[in-house]
mmCIF file as Biopython writes it, N, C-alpha, C and O atoms, coordinates in Angstrom:
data_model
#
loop_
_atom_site.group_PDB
_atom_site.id
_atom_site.type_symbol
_atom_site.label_atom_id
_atom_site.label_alt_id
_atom_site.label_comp_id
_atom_site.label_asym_id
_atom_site.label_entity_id
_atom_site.label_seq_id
_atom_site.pdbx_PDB_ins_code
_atom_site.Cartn_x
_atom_site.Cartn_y
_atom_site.Cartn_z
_atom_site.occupancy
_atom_site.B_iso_or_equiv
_atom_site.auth_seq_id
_atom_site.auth_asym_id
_atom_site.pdbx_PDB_model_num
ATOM 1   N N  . UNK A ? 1  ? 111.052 164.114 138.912 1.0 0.0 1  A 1 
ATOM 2   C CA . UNK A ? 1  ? 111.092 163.917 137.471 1.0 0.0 1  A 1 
ATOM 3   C C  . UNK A ? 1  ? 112.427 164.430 136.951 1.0 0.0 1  A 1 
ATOM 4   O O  . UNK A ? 1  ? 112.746 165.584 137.236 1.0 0.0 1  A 1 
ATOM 5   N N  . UNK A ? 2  ? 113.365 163.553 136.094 1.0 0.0 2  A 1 
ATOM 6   C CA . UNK A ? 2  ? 114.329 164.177 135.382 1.0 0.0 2  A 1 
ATOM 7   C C  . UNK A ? 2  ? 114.319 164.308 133.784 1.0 0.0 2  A 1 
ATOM 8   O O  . UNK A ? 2  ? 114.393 163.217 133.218 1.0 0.0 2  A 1 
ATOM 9   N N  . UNK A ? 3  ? 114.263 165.111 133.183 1.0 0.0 3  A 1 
ATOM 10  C CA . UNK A ? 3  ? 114.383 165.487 131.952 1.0 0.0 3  A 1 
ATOM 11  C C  . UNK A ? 3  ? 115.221 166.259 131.074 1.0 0.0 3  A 1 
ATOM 12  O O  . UNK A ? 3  ? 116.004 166.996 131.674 1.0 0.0 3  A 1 
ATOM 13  N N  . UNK A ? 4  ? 115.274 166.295 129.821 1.0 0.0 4  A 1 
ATOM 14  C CA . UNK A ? 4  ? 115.541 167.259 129.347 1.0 0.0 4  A 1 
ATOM 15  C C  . UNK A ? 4  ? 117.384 166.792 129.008 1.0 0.0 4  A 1 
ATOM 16  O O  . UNK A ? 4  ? 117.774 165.667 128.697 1.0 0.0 4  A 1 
ATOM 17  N N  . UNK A ? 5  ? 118.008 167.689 129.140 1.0 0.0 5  A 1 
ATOM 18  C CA . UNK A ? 5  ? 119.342 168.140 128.634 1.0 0.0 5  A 1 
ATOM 19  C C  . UNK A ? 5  ? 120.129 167.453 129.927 1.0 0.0 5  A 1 
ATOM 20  O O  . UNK A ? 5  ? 121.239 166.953 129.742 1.0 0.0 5  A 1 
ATOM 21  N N  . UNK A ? 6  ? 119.347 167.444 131.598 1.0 0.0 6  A 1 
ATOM 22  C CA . UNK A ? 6  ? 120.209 166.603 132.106 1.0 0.0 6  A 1 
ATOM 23  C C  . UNK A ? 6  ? 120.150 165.262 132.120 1.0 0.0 6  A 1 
ATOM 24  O O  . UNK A ? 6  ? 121.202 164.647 132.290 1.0 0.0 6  A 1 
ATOM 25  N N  . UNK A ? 7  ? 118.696 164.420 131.914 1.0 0.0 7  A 1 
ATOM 26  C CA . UNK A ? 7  ? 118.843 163.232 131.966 1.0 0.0 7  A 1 
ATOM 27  C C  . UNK A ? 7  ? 120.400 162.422 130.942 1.0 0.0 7  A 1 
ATOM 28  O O  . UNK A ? 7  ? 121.182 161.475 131.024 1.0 0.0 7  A 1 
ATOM 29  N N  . UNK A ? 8  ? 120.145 163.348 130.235 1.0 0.0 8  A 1 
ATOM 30  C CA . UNK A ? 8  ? 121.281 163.183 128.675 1.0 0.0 8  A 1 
ATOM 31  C C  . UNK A ? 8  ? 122.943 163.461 129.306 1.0 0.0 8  A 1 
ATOM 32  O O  . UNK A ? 8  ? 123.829 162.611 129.385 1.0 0.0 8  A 1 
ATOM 33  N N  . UNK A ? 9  ? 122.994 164.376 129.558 1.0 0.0 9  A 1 
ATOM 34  C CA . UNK A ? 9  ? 124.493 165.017 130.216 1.0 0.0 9  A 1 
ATOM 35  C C  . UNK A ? 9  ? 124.800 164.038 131.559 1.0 0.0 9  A 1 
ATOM 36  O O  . UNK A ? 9  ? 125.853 163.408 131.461 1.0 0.0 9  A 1 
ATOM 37  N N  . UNK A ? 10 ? 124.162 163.858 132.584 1.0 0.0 10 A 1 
ATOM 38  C CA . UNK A ? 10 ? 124.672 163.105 133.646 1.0 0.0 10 A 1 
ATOM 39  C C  . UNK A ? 10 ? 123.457 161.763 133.790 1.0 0.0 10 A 1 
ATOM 40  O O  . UNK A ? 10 ? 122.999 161.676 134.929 1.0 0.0 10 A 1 
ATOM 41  N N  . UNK A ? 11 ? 123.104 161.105 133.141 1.0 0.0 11 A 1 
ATOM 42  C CA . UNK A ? 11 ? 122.791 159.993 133.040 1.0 0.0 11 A 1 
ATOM 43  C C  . UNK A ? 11 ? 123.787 159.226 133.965 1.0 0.0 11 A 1 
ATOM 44  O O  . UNK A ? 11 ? 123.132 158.941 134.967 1.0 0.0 11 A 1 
ATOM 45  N N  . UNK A ? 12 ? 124.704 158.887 134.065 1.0 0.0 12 A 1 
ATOM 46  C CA . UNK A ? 12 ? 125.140 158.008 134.953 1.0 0.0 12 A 1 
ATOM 47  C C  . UNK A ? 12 ? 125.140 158.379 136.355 1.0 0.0 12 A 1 
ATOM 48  O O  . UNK A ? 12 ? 124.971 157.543 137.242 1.0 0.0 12 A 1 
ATOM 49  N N  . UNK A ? 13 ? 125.280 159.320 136.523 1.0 0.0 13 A 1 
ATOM 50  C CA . UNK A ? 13 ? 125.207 160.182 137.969 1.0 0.0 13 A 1 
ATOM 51  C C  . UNK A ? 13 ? 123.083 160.020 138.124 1.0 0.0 13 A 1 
ATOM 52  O O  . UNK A ? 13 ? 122.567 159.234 138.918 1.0 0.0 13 A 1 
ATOM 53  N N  . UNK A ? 14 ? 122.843 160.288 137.851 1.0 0.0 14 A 1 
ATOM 54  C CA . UNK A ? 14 ? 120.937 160.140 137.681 1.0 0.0 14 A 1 
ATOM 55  C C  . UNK A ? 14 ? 120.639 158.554 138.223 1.0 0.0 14 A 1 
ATOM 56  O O  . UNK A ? 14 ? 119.910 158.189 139.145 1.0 0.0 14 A 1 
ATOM 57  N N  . UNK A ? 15 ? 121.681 157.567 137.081 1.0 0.0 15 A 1 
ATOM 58  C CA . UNK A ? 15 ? 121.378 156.031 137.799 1.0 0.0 15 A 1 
ATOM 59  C C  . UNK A ? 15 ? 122.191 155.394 139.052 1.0 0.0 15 A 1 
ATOM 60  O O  . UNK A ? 15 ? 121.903 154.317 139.574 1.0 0.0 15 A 1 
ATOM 61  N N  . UNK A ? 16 ? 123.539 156.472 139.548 1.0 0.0 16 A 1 
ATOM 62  C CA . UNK A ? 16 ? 123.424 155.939 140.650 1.0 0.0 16 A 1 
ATOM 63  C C  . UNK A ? 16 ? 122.951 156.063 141.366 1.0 0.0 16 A 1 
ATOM 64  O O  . UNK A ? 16 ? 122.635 155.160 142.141 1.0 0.0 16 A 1 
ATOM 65  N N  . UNK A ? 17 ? 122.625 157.356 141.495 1.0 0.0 17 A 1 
ATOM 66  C CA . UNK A ? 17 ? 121.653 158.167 142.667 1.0 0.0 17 A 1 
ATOM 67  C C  . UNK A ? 17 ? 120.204 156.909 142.721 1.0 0.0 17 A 1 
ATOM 68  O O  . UNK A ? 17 ? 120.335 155.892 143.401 1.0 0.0 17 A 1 
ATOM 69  N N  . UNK A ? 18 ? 119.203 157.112 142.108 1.0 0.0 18 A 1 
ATOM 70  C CA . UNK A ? 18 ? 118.110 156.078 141.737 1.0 0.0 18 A 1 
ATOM 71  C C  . UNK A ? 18 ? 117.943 155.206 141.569 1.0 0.0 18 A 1 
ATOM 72  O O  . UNK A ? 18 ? 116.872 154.749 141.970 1.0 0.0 18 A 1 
ATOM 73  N N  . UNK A ? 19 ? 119.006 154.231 140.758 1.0 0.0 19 A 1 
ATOM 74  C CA . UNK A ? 19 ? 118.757 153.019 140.330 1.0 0.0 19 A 1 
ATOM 75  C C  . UNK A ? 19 ? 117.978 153.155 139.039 1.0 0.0 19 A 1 
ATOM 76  O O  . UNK A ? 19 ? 117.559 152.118 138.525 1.0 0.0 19 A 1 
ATOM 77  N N  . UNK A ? 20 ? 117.672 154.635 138.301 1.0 0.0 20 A 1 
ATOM 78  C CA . UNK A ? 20 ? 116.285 154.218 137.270 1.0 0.0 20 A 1 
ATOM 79  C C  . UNK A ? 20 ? 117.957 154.862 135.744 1.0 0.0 20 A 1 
ATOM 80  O O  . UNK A ? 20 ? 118.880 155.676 135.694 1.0 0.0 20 A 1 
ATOM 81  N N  . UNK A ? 21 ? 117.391 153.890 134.961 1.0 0.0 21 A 1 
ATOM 82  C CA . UNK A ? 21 ? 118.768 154.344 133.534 1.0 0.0 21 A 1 
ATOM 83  C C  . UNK A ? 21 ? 117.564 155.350 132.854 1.0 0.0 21 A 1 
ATOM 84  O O  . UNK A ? 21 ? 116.406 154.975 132.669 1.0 0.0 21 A 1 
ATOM 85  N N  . UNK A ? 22 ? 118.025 156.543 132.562 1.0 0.0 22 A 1 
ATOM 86  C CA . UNK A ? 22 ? 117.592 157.459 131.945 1.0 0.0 22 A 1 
ATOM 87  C C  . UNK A ? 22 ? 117.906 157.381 130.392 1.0 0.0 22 A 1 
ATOM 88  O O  . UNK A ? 22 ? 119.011 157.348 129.849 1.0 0.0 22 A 1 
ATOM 89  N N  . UNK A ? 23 ? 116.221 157.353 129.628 1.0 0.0 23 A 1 
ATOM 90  C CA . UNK A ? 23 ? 116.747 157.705 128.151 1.0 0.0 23 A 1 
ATOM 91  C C  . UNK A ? 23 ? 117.711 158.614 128.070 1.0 0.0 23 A 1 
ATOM 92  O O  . UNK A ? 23 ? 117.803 159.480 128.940 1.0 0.0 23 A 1 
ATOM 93  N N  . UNK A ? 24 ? 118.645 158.550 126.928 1.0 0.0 24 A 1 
ATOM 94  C CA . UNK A ? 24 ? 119.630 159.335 126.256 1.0 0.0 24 A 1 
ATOM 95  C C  . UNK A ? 24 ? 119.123 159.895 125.098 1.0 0.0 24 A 1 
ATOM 96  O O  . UNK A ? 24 ? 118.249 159.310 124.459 1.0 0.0 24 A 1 
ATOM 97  N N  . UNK A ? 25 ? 119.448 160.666 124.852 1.0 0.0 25 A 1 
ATOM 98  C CA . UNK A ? 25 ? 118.833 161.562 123.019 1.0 0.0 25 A 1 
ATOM 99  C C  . UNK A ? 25 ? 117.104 162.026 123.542 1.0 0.0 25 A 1 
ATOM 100 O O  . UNK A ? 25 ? 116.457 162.203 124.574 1.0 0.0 25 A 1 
ATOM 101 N N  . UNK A ? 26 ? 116.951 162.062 122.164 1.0 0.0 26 A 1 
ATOM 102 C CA . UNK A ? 26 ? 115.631 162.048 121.663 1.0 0.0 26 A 1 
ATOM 103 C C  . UNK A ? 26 ? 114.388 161.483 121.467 1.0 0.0 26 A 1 
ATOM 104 O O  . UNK A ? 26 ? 114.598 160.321 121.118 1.0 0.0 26 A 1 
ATOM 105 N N  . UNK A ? 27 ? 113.193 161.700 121.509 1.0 0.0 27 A 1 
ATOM 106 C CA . UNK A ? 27 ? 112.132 160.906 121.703 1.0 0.0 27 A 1 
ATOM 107 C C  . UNK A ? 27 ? 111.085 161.340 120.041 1.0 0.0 27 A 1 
ATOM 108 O O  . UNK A ? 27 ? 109.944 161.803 120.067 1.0 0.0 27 A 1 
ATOM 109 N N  . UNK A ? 28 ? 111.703 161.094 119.053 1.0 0.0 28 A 1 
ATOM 110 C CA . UNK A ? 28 ? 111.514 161.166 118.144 1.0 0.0 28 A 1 
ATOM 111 C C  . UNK A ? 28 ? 110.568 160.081 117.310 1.0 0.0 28 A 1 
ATOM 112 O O  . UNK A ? 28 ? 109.432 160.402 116.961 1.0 0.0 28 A 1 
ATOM 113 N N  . UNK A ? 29 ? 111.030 158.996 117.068 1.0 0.0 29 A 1 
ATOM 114 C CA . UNK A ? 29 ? 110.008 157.977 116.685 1.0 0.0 29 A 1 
ATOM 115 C C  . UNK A ? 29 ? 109.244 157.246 117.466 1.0 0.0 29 A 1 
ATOM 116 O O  . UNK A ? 29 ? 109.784 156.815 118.485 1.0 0.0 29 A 1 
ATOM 117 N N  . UNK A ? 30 ? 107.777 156.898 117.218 1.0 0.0 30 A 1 
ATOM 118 C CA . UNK A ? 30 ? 106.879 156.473 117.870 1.0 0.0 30 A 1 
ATOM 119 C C  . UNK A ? 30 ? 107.200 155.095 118.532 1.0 0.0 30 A 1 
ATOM 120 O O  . UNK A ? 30 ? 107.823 154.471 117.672 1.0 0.0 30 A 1 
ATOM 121 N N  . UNK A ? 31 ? 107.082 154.387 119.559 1.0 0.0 31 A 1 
ATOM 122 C CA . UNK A ? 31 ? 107.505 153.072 120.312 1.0 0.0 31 A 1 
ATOM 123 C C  . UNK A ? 31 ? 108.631 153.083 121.113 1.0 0.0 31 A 1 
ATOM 124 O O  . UNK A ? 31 ? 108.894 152.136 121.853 1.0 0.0 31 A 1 
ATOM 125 N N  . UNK A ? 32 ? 109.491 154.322 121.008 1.0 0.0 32 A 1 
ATOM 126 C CA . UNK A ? 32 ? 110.445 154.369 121.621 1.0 0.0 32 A 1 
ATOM 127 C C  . UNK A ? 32 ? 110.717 154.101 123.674 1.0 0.0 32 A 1 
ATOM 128 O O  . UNK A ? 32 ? 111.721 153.596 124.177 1.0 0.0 32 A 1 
ATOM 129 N N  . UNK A ? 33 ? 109.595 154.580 124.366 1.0 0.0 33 A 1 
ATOM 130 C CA . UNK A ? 33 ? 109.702 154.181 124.971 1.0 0.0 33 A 1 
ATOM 131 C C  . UNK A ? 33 ? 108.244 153.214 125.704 1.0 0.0 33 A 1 
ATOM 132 O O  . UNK A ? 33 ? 108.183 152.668 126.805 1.0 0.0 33 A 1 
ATOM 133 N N  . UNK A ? 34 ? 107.346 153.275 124.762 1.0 0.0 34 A 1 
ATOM 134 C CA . UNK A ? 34 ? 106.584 151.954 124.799 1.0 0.0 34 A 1 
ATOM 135 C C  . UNK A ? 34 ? 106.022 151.359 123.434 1.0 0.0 34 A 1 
ATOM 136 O O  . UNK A ? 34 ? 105.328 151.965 122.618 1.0 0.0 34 A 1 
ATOM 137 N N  . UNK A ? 35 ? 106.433 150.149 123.363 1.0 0.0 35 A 1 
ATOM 138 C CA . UNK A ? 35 ? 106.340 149.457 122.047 1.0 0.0 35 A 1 
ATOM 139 C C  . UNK A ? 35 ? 104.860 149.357 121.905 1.0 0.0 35 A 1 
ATOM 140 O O  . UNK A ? 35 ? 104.181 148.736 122.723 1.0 0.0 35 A 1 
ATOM 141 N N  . UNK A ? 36 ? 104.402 149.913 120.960 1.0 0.0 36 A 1 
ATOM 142 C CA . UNK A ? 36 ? 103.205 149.893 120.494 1.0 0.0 36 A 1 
ATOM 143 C C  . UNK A ? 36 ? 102.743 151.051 120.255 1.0 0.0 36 A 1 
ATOM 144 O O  . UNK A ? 36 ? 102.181 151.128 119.163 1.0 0.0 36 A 1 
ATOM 145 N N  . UNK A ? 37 ? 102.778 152.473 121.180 1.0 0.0 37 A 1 
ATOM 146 C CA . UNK A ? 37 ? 102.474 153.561 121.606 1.0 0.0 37 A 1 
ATOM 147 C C  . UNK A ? 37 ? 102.919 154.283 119.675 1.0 0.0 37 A 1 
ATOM 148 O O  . UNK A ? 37 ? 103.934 154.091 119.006 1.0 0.0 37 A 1 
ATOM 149 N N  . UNK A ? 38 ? 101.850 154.970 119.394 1.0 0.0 38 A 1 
ATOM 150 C CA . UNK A ? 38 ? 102.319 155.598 118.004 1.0 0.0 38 A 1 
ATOM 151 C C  . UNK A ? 38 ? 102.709 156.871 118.385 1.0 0.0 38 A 1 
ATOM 152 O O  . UNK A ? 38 ? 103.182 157.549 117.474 1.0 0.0 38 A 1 
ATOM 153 N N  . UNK A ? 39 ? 102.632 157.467 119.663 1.0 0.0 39 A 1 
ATOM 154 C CA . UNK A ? 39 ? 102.940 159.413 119.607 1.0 0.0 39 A 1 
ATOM 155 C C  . UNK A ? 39 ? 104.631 159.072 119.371 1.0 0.0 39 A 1 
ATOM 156 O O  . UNK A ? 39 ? 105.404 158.117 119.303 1.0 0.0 39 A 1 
ATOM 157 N N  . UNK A ? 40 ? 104.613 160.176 119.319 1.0 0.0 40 A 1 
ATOM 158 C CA . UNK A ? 40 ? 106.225 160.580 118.917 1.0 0.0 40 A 1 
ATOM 159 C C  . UNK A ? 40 ? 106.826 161.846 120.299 1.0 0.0 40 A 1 
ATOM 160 O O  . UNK A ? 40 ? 106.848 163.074 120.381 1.0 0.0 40 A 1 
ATOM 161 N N  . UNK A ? 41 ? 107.076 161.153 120.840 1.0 0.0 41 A 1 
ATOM 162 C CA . UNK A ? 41 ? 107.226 162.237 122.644 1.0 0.0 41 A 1 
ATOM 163 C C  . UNK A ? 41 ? 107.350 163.642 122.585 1.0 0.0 41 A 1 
ATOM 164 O O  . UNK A ? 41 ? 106.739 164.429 123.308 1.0 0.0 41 A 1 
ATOM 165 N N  . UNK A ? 42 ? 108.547 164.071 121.278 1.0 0.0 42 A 1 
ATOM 166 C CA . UNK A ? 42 ? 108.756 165.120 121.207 1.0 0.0 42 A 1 
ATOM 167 C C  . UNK A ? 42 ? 107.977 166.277 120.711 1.0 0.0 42 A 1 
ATOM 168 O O  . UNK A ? 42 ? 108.128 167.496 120.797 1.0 0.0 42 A 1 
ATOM 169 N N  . UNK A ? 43 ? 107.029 165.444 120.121 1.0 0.0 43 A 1 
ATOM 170 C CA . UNK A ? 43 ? 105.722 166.206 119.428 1.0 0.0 43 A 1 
ATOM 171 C C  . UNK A ? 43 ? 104.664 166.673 120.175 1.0 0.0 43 A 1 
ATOM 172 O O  . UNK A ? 43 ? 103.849 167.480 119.728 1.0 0.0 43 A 1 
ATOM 173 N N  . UNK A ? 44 ? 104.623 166.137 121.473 1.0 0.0 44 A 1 
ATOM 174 C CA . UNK A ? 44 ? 103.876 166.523 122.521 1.0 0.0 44 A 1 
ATOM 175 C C  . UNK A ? 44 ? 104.076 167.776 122.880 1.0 0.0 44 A 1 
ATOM 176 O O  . UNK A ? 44 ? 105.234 168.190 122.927 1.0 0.0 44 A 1 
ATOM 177 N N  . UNK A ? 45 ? 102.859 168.726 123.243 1.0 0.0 45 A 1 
ATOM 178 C CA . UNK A ? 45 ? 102.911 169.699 124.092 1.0 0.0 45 A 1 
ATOM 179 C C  . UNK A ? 45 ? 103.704 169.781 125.217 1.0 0.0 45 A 1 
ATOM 180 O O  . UNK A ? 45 ? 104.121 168.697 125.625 1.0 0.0 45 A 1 
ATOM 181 N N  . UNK A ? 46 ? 104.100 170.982 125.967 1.0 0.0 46 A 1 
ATOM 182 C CA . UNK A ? 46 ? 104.404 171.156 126.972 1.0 0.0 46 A 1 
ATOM 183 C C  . UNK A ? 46 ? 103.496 170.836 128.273 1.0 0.0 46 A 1 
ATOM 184 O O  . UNK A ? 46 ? 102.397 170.522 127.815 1.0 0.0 46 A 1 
ATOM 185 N N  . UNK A ? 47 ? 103.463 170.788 129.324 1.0 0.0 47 A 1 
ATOM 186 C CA . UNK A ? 47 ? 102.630 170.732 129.829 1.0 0.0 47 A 1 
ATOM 187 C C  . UNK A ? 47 ? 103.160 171.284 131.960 1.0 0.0 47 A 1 
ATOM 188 O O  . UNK A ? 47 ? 104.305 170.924 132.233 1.0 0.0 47 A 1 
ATOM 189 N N  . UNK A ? 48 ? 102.705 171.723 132.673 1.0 0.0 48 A 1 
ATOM 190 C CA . UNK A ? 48 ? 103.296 171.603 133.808 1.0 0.0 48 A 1 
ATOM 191 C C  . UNK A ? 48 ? 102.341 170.894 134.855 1.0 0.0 48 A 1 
ATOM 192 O O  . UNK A ? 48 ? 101.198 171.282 135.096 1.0 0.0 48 A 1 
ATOM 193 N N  . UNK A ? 49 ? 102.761 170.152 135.257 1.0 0.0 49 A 1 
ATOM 194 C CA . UNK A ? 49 ? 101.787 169.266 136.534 1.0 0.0 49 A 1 
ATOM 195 C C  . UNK A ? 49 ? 101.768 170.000 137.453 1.0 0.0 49 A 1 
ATOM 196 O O  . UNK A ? 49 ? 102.654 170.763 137.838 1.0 0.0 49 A 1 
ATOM 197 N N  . UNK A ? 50 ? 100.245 169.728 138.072 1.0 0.0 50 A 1 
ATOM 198 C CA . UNK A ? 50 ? 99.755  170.267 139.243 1.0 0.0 50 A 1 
ATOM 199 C C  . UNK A ? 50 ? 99.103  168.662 139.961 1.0 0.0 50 A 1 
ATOM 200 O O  . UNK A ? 50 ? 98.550  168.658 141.061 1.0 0.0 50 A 1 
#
């Protein structure tokens, strides 16, 4: 998983490595990264996977 402050800072280094283009900025308004979806990403809890 990449997030945070580096997806943003080395985004291009992230898509060569992977092949996957990393959002840039903020996840602020709702649809941003699925059209329809009303949460607002940044408003989400933290959370750590197990």
């Amino acid at each position: 998983m990449v997030g945070g402050v580096l997806a943003t800072l080395q985004a291009e280094e992230i898509e060569k490595i992977t092949g996957i283009k990393p959002h840039k900025g903020i996840l602020n308004i709702p649809g941003q990264l699925d059209k329809g979806d009303d949460k607002i990403i940044d408003n989400l809890p933290l959370t750590i996977p197990f």
